[in-house]
C-alpha positions as CSV (number, residue, x, y, z in Angstrom):
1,X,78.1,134.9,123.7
2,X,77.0,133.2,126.5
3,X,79.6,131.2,129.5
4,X,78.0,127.4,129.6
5,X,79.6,125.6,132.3
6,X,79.2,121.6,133.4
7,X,79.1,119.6,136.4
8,X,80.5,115.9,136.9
9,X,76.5,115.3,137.5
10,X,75.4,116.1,134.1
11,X,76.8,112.8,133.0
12,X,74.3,110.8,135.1
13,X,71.3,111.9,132.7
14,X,73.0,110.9,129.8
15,X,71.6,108.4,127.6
16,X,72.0,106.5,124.7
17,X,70.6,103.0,122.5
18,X,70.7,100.1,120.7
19,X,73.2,97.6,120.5
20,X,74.1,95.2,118.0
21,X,75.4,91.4,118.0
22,X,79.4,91.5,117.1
23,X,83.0,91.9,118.5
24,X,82.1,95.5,119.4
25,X,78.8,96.6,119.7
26,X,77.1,100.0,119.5
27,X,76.6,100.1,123.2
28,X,80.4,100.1,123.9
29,X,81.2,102.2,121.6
30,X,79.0,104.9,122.9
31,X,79.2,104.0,126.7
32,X,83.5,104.4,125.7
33,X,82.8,108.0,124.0
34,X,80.7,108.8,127.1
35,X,83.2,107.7,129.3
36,X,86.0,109.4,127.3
37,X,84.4,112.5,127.0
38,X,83.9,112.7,131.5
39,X,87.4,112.3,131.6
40,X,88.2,114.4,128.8
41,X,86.4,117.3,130.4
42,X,87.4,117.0,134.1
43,X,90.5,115.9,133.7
44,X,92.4,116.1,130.1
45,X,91.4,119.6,129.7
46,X,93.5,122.8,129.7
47,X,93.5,126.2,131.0
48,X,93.5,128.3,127.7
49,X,95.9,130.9,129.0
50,X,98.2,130.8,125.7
51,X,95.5,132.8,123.7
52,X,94.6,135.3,125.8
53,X,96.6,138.6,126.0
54,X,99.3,138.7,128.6
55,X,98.4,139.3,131.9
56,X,94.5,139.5,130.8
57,X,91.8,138.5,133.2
58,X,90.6,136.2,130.6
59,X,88.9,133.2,133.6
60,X,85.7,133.8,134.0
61,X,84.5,133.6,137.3
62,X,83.1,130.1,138.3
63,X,80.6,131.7,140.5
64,X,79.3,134.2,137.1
65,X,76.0,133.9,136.1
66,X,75.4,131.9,133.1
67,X,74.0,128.5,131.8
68,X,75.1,125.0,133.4
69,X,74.6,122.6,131.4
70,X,72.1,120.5,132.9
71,X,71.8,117.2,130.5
72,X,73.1,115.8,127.6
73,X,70.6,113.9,125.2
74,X,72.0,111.4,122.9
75,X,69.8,110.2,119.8
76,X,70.5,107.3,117.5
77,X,67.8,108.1,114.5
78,X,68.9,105.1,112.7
79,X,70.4,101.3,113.6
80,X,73.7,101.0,113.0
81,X,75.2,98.1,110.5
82,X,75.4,94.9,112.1
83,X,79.5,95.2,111.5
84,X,79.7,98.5,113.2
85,X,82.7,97.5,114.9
86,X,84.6,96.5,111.2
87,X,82.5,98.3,109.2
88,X,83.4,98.4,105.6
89,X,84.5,101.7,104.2
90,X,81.3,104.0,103.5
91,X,79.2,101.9,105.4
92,X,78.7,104.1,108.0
93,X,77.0,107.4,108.1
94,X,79.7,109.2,110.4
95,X,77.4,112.3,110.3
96,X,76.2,114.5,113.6
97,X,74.2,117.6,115.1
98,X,75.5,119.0,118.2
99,X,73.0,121.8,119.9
100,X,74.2,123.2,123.2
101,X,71.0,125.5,124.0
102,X,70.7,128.5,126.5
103,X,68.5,126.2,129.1
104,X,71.5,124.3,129.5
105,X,70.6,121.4,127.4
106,X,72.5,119.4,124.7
107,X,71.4,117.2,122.2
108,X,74.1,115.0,120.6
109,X,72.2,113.3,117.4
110,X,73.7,111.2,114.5
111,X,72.3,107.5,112.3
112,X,75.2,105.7,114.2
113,X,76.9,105.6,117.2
114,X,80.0,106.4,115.9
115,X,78.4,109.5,114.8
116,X,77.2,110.1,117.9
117,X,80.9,109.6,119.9
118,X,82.3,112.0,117.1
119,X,79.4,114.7,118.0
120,X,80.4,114.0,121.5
121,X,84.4,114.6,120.6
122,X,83.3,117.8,119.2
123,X,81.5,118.9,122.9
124,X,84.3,118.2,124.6
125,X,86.5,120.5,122.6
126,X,84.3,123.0,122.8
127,X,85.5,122.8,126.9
128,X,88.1,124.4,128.6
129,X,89.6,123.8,132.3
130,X,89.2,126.1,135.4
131,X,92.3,127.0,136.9
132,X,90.5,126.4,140.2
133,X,89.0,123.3,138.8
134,X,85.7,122.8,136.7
135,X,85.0,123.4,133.0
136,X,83.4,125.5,130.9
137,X,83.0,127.3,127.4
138,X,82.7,130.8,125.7
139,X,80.5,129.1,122.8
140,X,77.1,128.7,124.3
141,X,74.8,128.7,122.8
142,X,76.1,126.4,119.5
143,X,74.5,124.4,116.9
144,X,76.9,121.6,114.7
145,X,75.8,119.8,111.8
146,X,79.1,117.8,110.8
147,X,79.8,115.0,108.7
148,X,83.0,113.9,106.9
149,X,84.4,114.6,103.7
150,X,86.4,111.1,103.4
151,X,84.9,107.8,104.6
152,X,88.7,106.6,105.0
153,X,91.2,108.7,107.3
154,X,93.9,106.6,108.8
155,X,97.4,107.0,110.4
156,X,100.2,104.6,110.0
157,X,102.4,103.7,112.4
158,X,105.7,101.3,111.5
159,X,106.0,98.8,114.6
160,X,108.7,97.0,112.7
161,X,112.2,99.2,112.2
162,X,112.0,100.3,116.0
163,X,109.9,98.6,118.4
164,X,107.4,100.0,120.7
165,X,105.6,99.1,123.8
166,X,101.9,98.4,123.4
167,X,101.1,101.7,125.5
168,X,103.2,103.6,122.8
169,X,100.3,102.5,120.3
170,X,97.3,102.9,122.4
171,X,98.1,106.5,122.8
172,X,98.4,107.0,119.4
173,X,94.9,105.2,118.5
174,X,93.6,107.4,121.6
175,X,95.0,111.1,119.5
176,X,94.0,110.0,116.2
177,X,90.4,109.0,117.6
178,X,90.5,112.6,119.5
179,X,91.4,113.7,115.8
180,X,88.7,111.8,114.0
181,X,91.2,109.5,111.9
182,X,88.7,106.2,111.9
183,X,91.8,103.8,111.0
184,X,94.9,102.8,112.1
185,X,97.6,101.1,109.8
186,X,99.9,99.0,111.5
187,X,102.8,98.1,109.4
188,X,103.5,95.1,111.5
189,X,106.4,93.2,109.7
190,X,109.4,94.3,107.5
191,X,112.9,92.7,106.4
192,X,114.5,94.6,109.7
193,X,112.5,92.4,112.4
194,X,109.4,90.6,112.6
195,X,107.3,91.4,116.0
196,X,104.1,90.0,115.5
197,X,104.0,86.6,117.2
198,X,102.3,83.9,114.8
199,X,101.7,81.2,117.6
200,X,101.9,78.6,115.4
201,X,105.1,79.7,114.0
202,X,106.8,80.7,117.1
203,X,110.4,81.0,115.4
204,X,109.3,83.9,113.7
205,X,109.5,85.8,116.5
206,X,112.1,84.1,118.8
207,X,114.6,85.0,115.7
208,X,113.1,87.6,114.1
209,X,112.2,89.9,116.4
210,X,115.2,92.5,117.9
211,X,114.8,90.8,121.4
212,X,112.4,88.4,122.6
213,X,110.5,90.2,124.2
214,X,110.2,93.1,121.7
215,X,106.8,91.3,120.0
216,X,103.4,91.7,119.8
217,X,101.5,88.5,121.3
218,X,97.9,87.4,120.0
219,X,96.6,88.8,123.0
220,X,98.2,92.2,122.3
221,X,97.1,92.4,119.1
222,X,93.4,91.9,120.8
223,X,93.9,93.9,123.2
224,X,94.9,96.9,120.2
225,X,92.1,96.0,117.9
226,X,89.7,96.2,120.7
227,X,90.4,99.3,122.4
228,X,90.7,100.8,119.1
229,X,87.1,99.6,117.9
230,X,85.6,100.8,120.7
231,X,87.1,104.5,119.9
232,X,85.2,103.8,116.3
233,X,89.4,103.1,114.5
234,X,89.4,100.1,112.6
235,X,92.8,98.3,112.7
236,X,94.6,97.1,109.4
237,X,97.5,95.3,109.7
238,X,100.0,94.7,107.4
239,X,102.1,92.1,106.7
240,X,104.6,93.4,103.5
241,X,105.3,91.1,100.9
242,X,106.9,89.9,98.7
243,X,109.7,92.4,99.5
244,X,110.4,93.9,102.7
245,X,110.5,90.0,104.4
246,X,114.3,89.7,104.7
247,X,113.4,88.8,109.0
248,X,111.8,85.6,107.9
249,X,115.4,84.7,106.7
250,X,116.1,84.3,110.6
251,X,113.8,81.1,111.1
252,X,113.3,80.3,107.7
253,X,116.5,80.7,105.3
254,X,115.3,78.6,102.5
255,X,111.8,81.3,101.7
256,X,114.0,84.0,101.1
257,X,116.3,85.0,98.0
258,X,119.2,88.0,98.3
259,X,119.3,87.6,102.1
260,X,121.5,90.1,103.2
261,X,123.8,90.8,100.6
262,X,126.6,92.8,101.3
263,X,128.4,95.1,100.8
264,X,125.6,95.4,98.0
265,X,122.2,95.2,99.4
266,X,120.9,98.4,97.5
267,X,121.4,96.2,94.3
268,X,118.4,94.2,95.9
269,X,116.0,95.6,98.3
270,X,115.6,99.8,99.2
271,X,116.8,99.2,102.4
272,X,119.3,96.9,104.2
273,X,119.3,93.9,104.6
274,X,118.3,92.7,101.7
275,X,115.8,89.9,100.9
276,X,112.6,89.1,98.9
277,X,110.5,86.1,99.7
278,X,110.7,83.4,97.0
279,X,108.6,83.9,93.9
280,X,108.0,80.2,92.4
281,X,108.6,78.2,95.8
282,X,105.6,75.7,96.8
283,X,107.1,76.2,100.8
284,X,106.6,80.0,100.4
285,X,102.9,79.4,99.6
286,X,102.6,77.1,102.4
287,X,104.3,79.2,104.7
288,X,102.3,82.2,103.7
289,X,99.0,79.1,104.5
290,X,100.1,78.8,107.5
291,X,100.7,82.4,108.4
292,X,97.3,83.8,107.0
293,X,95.5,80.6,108.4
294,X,96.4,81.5,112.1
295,X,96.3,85.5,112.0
296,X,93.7,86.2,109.1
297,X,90.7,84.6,112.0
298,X,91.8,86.4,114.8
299,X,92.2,90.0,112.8
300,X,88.4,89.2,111.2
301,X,86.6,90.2,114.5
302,X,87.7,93.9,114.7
303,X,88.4,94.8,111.4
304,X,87.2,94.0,107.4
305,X,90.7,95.0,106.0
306,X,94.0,93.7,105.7
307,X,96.9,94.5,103.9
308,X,99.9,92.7,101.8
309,X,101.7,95.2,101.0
310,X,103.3,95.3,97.6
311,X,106.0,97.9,97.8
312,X,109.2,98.5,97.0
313,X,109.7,94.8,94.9
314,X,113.4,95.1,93.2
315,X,113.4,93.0,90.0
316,X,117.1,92.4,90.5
317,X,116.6,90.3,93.9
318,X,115.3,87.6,91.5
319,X,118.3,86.7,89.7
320,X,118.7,85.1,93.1
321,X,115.9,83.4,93.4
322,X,116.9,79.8,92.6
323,X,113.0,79.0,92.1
324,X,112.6,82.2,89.5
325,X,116.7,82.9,87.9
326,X,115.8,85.7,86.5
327,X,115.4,89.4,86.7
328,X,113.0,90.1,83.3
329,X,109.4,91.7,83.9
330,X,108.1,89.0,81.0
331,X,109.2,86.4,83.7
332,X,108.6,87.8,87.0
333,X,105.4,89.6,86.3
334,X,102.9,86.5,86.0
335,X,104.6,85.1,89.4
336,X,104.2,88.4,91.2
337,X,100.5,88.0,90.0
338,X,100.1,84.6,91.1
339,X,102.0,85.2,94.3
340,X,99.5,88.0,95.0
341,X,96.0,86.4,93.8
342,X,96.9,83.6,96.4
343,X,97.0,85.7,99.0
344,X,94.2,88.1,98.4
345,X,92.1,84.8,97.5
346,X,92.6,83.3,101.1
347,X,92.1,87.1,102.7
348,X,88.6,86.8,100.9
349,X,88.3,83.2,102.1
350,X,88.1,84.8,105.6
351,X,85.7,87.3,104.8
352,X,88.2,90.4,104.4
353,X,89.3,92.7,101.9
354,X,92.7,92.9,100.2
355,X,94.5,96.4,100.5
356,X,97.8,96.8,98.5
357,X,100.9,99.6,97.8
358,X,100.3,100.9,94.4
359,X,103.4,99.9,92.9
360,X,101.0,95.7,92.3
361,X,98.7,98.1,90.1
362,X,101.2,101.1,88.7
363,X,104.5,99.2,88.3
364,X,103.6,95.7,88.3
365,X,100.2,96.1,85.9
366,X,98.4,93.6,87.9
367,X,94.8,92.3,87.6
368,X,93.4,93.2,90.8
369,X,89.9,92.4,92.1
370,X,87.4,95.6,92.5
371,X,87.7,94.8,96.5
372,X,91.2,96.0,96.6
373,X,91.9,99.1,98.0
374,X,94.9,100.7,96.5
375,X,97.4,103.2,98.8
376,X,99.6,105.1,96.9
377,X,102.2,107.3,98.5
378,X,104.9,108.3,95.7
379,X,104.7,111.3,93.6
380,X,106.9,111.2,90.4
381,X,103.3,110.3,88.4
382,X,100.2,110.9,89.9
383,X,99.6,108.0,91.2
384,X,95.8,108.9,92.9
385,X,94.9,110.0,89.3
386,X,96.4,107.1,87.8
387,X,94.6,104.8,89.9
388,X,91.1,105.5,89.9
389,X,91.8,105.7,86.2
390,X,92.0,102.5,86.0
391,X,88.6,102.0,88.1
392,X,89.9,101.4,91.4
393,X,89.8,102.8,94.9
394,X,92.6,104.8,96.1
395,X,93.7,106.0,99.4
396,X,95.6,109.4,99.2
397,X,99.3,109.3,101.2
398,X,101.6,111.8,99.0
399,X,105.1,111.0,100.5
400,X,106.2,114.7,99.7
401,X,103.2,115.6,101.5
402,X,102.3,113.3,104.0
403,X,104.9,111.4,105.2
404,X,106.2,112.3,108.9
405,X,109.3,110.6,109.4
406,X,111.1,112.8,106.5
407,X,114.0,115.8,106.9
408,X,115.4,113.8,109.6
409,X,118.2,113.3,107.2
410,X,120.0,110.5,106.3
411,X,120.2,107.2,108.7
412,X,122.3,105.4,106.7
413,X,126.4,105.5,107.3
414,X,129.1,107.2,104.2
415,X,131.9,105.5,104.0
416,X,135.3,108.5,103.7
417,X,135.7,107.7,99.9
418,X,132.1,108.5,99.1
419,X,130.6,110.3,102.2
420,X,131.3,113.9,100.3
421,X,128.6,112.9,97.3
422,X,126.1,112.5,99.9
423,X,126.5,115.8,101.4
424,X,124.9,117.7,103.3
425,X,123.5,113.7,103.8
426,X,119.4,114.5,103.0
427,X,116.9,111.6,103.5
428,X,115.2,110.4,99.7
429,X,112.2,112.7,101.2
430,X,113.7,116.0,102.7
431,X,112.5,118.1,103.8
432,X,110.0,117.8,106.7
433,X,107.0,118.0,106.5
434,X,105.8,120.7,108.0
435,X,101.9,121.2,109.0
436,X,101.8,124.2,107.0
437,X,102.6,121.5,103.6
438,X,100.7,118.8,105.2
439,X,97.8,121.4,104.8
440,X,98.3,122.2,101.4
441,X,97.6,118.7,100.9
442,X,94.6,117.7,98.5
443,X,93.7,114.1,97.6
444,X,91.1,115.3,95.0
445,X,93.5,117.6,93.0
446,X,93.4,116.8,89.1
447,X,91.0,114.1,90.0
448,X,88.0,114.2,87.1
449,X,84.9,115.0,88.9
450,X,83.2,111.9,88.2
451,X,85.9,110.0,89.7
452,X,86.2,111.6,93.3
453,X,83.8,108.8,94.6
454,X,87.2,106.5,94.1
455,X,89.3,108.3,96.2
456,X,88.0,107.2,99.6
457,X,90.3,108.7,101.8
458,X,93.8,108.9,102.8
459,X,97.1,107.8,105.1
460,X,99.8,110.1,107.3
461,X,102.5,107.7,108.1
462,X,105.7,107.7,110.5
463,X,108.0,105.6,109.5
464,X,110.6,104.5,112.0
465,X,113.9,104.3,110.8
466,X,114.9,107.4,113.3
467,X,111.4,107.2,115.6
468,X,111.1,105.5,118.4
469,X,109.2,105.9,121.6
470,X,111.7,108.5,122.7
471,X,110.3,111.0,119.7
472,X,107.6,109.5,118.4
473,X,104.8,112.1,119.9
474,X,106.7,114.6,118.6
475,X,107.1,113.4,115.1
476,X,103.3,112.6,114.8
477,X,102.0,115.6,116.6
478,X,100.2,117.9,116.3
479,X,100.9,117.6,112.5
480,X,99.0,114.3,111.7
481,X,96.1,116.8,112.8
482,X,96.6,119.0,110.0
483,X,96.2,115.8,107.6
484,X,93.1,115.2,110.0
485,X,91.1,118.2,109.2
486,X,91.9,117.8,105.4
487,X,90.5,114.0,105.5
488,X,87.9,115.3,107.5
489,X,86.8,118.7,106.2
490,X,88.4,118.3,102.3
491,X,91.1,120.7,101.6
492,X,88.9,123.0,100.1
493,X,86.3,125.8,102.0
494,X,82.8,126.2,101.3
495,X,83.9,128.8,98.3
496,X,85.9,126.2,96.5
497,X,89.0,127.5,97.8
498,X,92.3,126.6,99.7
499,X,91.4,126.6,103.2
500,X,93.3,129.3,105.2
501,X,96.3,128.3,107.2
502,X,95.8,131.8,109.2
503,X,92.4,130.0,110.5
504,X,93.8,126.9,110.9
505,X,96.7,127.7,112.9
506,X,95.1,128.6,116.3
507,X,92.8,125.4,115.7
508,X,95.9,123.0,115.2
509,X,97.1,125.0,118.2
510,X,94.6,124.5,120.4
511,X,94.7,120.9,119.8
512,X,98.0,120.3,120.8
513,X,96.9,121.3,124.2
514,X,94.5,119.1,124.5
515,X,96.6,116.2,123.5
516,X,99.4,117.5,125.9
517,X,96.4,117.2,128.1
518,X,95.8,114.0,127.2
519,X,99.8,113.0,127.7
520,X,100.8,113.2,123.9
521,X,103.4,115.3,123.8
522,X,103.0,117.3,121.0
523,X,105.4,119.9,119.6
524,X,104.4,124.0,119.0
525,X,103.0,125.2,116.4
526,X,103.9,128.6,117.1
527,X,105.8,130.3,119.8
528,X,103.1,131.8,122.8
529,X,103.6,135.4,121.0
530,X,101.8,134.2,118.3
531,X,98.8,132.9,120.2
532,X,98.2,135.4,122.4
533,X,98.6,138.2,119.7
534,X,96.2,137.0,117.3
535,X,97.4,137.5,113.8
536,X,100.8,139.2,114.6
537,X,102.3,136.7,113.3
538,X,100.9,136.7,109.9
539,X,102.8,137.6,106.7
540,X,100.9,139.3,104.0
541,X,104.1,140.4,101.7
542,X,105.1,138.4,99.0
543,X,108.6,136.4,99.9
């Protein structure tokens, strides 16, 4: 094993081509992985002191013999889509070859630039910091030939039940690049508050949100969708409906049925407060017009996806409704299909592609177009199996697996009478989910193999009922990075079977450094024992 080190002049020679006409263009996306992976390197990088025995000499000297590296060749073989920066899922052949040779040269090769920025994510991991400053790596010389296993990796992130600050989401979009996740979900709306500004319904926000000034503007939302493009993440957002819209209640009283009812809101929505937007209501469709009209054009430039949610619709809320009066499926289930076919019609209109919650096709039995991309994320039935079952494309999200917001326990207040029944007062999803389960995690199990092609990827989500910007590192990292690897790499090795958590550990290890580096602040995977022992810490007994 030879020591490869690199200078902050190897970056001059670097070089890299074509562009293409659109919102984002090749160009910027690899000029940003360039840039990203200088500062990576000479500044975001760690001293690897954690696994290395204690007290070791483990540095290298900076002054040891050994190969600099002395360029860095990037090669485009093929010209990427002319949507690269909202490409459509599959569309892009995120493949790469990495070769760091022993003259000190590296050739970074892939058919599209976001190929070539993940091959250059890889090199930079590959890095570790000086104490006395500089970088180098113990892996020289290397050859990479990587590709992914899912076209669709993506990590959610609900801006609506707590409110963050746009810097809160940019460094999330920044770890989940550095993890290869190549979406980002924004769950934008929900019945708590409503954030993002809709300029030409600006009561939406001035009542809906918490605060004033707890919103996402138009130019925010830009500002999100373009730094994340140029990282290669496509942005969806979501805006949930029919349920989840009690917040729209605040501007616009007469959409919404069940607003708030208490002290029984659990009759009528999964969460308080309460409120369903109108099923049979001429002003809901003209609302939703209005809504779609002046967000759906400015989405369209960084992204090919949006989302209407779907989930969570309670039956009950529509005895309320003074357009519907009634509660039956027979009744409710041609509205919920007309309701949804005029909004996925307009989201086509605007050259984008419906995604849903699987409850429209699993509970609700509606005719959806083949465009729809289905996310499931409950776990009584198979719902992945069920889905591309019925011929549609699913995107994996297991609660019991892949949720990170769960074991927090309960949020919600127990009155004295009743408090005792709850005890010891577990959330509906306990108990965390730990990256060990998040691991064990595959989106192809009891999948048919000639149905695998349908399940496109997958989603880790943090809810926010108990995150906010205080936690939210914490809750999302490093462990999002063990649902990475799986999106990435499959769950299975090249032997067909369960990939080894004893290997993956120290991987999933190092990474939290280098998001600490990168000012995530990630929680331990293990305690330093563990790392600088090597396999100490393993358990080969039977529990």
């Amino acid at each position: 094993m030879t020591l490869a080190s690199v200078s902050t002049n190897t970056f001059a020679s670097a070089t890299y081509g074509s562009t293409t006409n659109g919102s984002v263009t090749s160009g910027q996306i690899i000029g940003a992985a360039v840039q990203r992976t200088y500062q990576t390197i000479f500044n975001q990088s760690y001293v690897p002191w954690k696994f290395h025995h204690r007290n070791s000499d483990f540095e290298p000297s900076s002054n040891s013999t050994g190969t600099v590296v002395k360029s860095i060749k990037l090669v485009q073989n093929a010209s990427d889509p002319a949507d690269i920066g909202r490409p459509l899922v599959g569309s892009v052949d995120e493949s790469y070859t990495l070769d760091l040779a022993t003259d000190g040269s590296v050739v970074i090769s892939g058919k599209s630039s976001q190929g070539i920025a993940h091959g250059l994510t890889t090199f930079t991991q590959l890095f570790y910091k000086y104490s006395g400053g500089g970088a180098y790596t113990p892996l020289a010389p290397v050859s990479i030939t990587d590709a992914p296993k899912f076209p669709y990796r993506s990590l959610q992130m609900d801006v609506a039940r707590n409110y963050y600050p746009v810097s809160d989401v940019l460094r999330m979009i920044d770890a989940a690049a550095y993890n290869k996740f190549n979406h980002f979900h924004i769950h934008a709306t929900d019945s708590q508050s409503w954030p993002l500004e809709i300029p030409s319904l600006p009561n939406l926000t001035s009542l809906g949100a918490y605060r004033k000034d707890l919103i996402y503007s138009a130019s925010d939302i830009q500002q999100i969708q373009q730094y994340a493009a140029t990282l290669g993440v496509e942005v969806v957002i979501e805006i949930d409906s029919p349920g989840h819209t009690a917040s729209i209640a605040y501007s616009r009283p007469d959409l919404i049925a069940a607003f708030n009812s208490q002290p029984d809101w659990d009759a009528y929505a999964a969460e308080p407060p309460s409120g369903t937007l109108k099923l049979n209501s001429t002003a809901v469709y003209d609302f939703l017009d209005q809504v779609y009209s002046d967000l759906l054009p400015r989405v369209k430039p960084y992204t090919s996806y949006f989302h209407t949610g779907g989930d969570e619709v309670k039956e009950s809320a529509y005895a309320l409704d003074n357009t519907v009066n009634s509660s039956s499926d027979a009744v409710l289930q041609p509205l919920v299909q007309k309701f949804v076919d005029r909004n996925h019609n307009q989201i086509r209109a605007n050259g984008l592609h419906p995604l849903v919650w699987e409850e429209m096709l699993l509970q609700w039995n509606l005719t959806l177009g083949d465009d729809v991309l289905i996310q499931t994320w409950e776990s009584v039935a198979d719902s992945v199996a069920k889905t591309v079952a019925k011929g549609h494309k699913a995107l994996a999200g297991n609660y019991n697996y892949w949720y990170l917001d769960c074991g927090q326990g309960q949020w919600l207040d127990f009155y004295p009478n009743i408090s005792a029944s709850y005890w010891p007062y577990a959330d509906y999803c306990s108990p965390r989910k730990n990256w060990r389960l998040m691991y064990s995690y595959d989106p192809l199990a009891n999948i048919p193999a000639n149905s695998t092609h349908l399940v496109v990827g997958g989603v880790v989500a943090i809810w926010s009922e108990q995150t906010d910007s205080a936690n939210l590192d914490r809750m999302v990292w490093p462990r999002a990075g063990a649902a990475a690897e799986i999106l990435w790499s499959g769950a299975k090795d090249a032997s067909g079977q369960n990939r080894s958590q004893v290997t993956a550990s120290p991987r999933l290890s190092d990474m939290r450094e280098r998001l600490l580096a990168r000012g995530v602040m990630a929680e331990p995977v293990q305690m330093v024992f563990c790392l600088q022992d090597g396999e100490s810490c393993g358990e080969v007994n039977e529990g």
